[in-house]
Each structure stands twice: as C-alpha cells, then as structure tokens.
C-alpha positions in Angstrom: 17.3 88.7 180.0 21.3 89.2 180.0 21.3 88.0 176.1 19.8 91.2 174.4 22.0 93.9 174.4 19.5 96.3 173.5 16.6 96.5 176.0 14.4 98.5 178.1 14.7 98.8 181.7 11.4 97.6 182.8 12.9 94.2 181.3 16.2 94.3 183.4 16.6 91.2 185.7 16.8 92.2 189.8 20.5 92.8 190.3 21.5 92.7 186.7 23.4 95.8 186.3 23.0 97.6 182.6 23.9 101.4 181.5 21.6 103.7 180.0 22.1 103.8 176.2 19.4 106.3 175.4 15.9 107.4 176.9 13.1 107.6 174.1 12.1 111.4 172.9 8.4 110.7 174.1 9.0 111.0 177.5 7.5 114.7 177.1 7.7 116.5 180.4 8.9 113.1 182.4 12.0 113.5 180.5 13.3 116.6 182.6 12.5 114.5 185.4 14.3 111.6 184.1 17.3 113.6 183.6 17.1 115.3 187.0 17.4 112.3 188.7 20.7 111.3 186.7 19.5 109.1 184.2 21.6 109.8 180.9 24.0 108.4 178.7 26.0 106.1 179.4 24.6 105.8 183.7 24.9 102.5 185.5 21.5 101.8 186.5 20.7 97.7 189.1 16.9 96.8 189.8 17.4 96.2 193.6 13.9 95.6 194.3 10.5 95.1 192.4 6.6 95.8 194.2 4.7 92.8 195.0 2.4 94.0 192.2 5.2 95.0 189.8 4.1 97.9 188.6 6.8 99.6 190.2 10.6 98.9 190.8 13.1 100.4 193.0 16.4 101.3 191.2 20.5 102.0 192.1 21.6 105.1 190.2 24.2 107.0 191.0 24.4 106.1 194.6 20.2 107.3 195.4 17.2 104.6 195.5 14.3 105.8 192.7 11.4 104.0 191.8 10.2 103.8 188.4 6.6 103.0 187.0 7.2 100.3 184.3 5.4 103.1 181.7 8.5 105.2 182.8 11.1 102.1 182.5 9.8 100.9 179.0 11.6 104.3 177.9 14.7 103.6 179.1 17.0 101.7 177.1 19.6 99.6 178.1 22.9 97.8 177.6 23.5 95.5 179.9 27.3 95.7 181.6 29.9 93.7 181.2 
C-alpha cells in the first residue's frame, strides 16, 4: 500500500517503513500507553512481523519490538518514508 500517503498502520506492508503523522484522540486511556512506548509525531515505525492469525503485528520503533492489536494500529496514522 506504498501509494497512499495517508494511512493507518494496521495497513502498512511488512518491512515498509512509514512515520507516525498523528494517533486518533479516541484512543482514551491506550493513548498514554501509546505514547509511553514512543509512538508520536513524526516516529519511524517497520511491521517486522505479523501473527499467523493477523490480529496482531510486531513493530520496530525506536530500536524495541511492540506488538499492536490491529484495533490499536487502525489509530495510528501514517506517512509512509521516503
């Protein structure tokens, strides 16, 4: 999906990198947690690995593996790097 420059994560190709453009306000108390594990503005964010089931995918940011629900990653928006 490297044509839309203005996705959410859960759409992100495995080893397509993108940087967080901006996470959605209805996050509510996931947000915190979002932003505790370094996902603002601006981060460089590479699916490295998905579950066989999908559900879930494993994510580079910032150096640290984190797995994210696809709920969690339809929040997310994206811009993919270039």
């Amino acid at each position: 999906m490297k044509n839309n420059d203005n996705t959410t994560l859960d759409c992100v190709d495995i080893d397509d990198i993108c940087y967080v453009t901006y996470i959605s306000e209805d996050l509510s108390e996931n947000e915190k947690r979002m932003y505790d594990l370094g996902l603002t503005n601006g981060t460089l964010v590479k699916p490295i690995f998905k579950s066989i089931f999908g559900d879930t995918v494993a994510y580079l940011i910032k150096g640290s593996v984190i797995a994210l629900r696809k709920s969690d990653a339809k929040k997310i928006h994206v811009t993919f790097w270039r």
